[in-house]
C-alpha positions in Angstrom: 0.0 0.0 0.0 2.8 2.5 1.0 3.5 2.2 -3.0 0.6 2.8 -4.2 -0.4 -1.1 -4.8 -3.0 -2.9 -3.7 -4.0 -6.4 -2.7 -6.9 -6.1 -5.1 -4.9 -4.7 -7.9 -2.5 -7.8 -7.9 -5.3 -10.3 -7.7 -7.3 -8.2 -10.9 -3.9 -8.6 -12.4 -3.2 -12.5 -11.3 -7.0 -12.6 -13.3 -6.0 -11.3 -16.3 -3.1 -13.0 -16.6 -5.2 -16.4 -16.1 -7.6 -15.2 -19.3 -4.4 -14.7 -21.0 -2.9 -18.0 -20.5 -6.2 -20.1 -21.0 -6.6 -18.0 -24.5 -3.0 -19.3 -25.9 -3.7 -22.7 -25.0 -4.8 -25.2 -27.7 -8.5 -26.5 -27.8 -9.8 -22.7 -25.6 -8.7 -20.4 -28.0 -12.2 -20.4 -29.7 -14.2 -20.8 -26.8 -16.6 -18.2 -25.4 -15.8 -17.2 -22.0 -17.7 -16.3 -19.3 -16.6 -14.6 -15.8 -18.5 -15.5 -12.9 -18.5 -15.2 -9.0 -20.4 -15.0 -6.0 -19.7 -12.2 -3.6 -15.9 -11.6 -3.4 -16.0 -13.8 -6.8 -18.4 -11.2 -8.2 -16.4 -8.1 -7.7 -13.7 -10.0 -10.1 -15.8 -11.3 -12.5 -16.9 -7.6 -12.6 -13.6 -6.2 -13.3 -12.3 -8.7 -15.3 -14.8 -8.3 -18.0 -14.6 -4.6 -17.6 -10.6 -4.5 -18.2 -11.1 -7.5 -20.8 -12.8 -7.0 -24.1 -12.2 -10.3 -24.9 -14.6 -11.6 -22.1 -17.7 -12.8 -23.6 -20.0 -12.3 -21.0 -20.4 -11.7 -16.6 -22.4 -13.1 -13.9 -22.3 -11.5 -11.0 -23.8 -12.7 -7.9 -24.5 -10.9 -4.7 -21.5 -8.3 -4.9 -22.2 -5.4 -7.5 -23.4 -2.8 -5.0 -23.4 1.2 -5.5 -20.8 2.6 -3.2 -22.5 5.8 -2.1 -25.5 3.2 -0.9 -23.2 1.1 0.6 -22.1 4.0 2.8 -25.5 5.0 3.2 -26.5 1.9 5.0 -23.8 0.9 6.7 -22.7 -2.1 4.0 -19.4 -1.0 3.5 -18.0 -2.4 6.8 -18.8 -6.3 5.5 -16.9 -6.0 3.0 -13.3 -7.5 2.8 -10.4 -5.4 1.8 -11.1 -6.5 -1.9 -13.3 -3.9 -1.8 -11.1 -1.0 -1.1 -8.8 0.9 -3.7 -7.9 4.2 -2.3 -9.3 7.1 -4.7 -11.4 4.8 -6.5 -14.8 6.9 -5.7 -13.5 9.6 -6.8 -12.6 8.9 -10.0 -15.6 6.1 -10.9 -18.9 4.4 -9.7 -19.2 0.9 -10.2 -21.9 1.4 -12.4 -19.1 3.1 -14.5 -17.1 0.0 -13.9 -19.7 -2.2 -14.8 -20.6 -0.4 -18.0 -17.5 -1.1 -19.1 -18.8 -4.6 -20.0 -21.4 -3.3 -22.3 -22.7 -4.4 -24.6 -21.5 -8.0 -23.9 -24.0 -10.4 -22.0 -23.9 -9.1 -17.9 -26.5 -11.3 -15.6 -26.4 -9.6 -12.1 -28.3 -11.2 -9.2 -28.8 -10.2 -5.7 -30.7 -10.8 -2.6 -33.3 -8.4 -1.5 -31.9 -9.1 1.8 -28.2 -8.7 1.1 -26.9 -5.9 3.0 -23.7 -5.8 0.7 -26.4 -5.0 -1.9 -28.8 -2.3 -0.6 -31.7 -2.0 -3.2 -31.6 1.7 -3.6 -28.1 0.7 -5.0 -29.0 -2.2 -7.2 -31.4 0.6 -8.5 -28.6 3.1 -9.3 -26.6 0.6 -11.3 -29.6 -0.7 -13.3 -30.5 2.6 -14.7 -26.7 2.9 -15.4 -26.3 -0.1 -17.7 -29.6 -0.1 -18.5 -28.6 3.0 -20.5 -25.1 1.8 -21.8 -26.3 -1.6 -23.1 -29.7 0.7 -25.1 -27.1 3.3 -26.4 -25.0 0.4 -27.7 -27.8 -0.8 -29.4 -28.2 -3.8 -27.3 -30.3 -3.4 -24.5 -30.9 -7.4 -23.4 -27.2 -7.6 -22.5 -28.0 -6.3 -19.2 -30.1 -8.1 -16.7 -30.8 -7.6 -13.3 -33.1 -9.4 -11.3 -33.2 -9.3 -7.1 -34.5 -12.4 -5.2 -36.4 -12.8 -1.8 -33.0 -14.0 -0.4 -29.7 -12.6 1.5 -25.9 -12.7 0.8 -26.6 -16.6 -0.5 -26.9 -18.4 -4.2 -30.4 -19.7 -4.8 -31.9 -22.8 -6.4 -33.5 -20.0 -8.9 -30.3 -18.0 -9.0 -28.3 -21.0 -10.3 -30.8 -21.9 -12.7 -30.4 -18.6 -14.2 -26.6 -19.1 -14.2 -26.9 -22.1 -16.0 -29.3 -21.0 -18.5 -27.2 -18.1 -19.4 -24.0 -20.1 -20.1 -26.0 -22.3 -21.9 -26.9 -19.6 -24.1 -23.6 -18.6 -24.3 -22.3 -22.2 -25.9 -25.3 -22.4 -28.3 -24.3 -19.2 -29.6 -21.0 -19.4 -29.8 
């Protein structure tokens, strides 16, 4: 930290580096990718496809939370110290960083009872890309749907999961 680097930074990069790898080997080149996670997980499959083009698609579960709602509620402290990058708010939102996907595929589920994703901040980021995918002229790459559940995968989330990357395959 005292030179300017970050846990979080080094593990986006380790990421990248993966994608890079699994691209130059034999039999994946072709193959559609997908980034996907579950909390923690989420907040890399985020950034990943945001810093990677090459990313097909994202699925995000219960992470991708507005920052200024998560300081509004009181959210921020159960989060780890993935979370943190110093100055990051002041430069972007993570609907800004989410955007960044567009207009690739993005699934983004969440419990209604998550308090790492307060629903006035789910809100905020749907209008967001919402916007971005319609302005890119694809406006089904984004979906967000919010479940009667807490900081947990669902039976109905993971069908959704698997349905998408299904999609994904068939199309590719």
């Amino acid at each position: 930290l005292w030179d300017g680097r970050t846990p979080w930074g080094y593990r986006v990069h380790d990421t990248l580096a993966a994608f890079d790898w699994l691209r130059a080997q034999p039999g994946f080149a072709g193959l559609p990718v997908a980034t996907l996670g579950l909390s923690m997980g989420s907040t890399m499959a985020v950034w990943a496809a945001a810093l990677q083009p090459a990313i097909d698609a994202c699925i995000d579960l219960c992470c991708l939370a507005d920052y200024d709602a998560l300081l509004a509620s009181g959210g921020h402290d159960l989060h780890g110290e993935y979370f943190f990058v110093p100055g990051l708010r002041c430069e972007f939102s993570v609907a800004e960083i989410a955007a960044l996907i567009a207009p690739r595929s993005h699934l983004s589920l969440a419990g209604r009872d998550d308090p790492l994703t307060p629903p006035d901040g789910l809100a905020r980021i749907d209008v967001v890309l919402r916007a971005a995918c319609s302005a890119l002229g694809r406006p089904e790459a984004w979906r967000q749907q919010v479940f009667d559940a807490g900081h947990e995968e669902t039976p109905a989330m993971r069908h959704l999961v698997l349905q998408t990357l299904g999609d994904l395959l068939h199309a590719a």
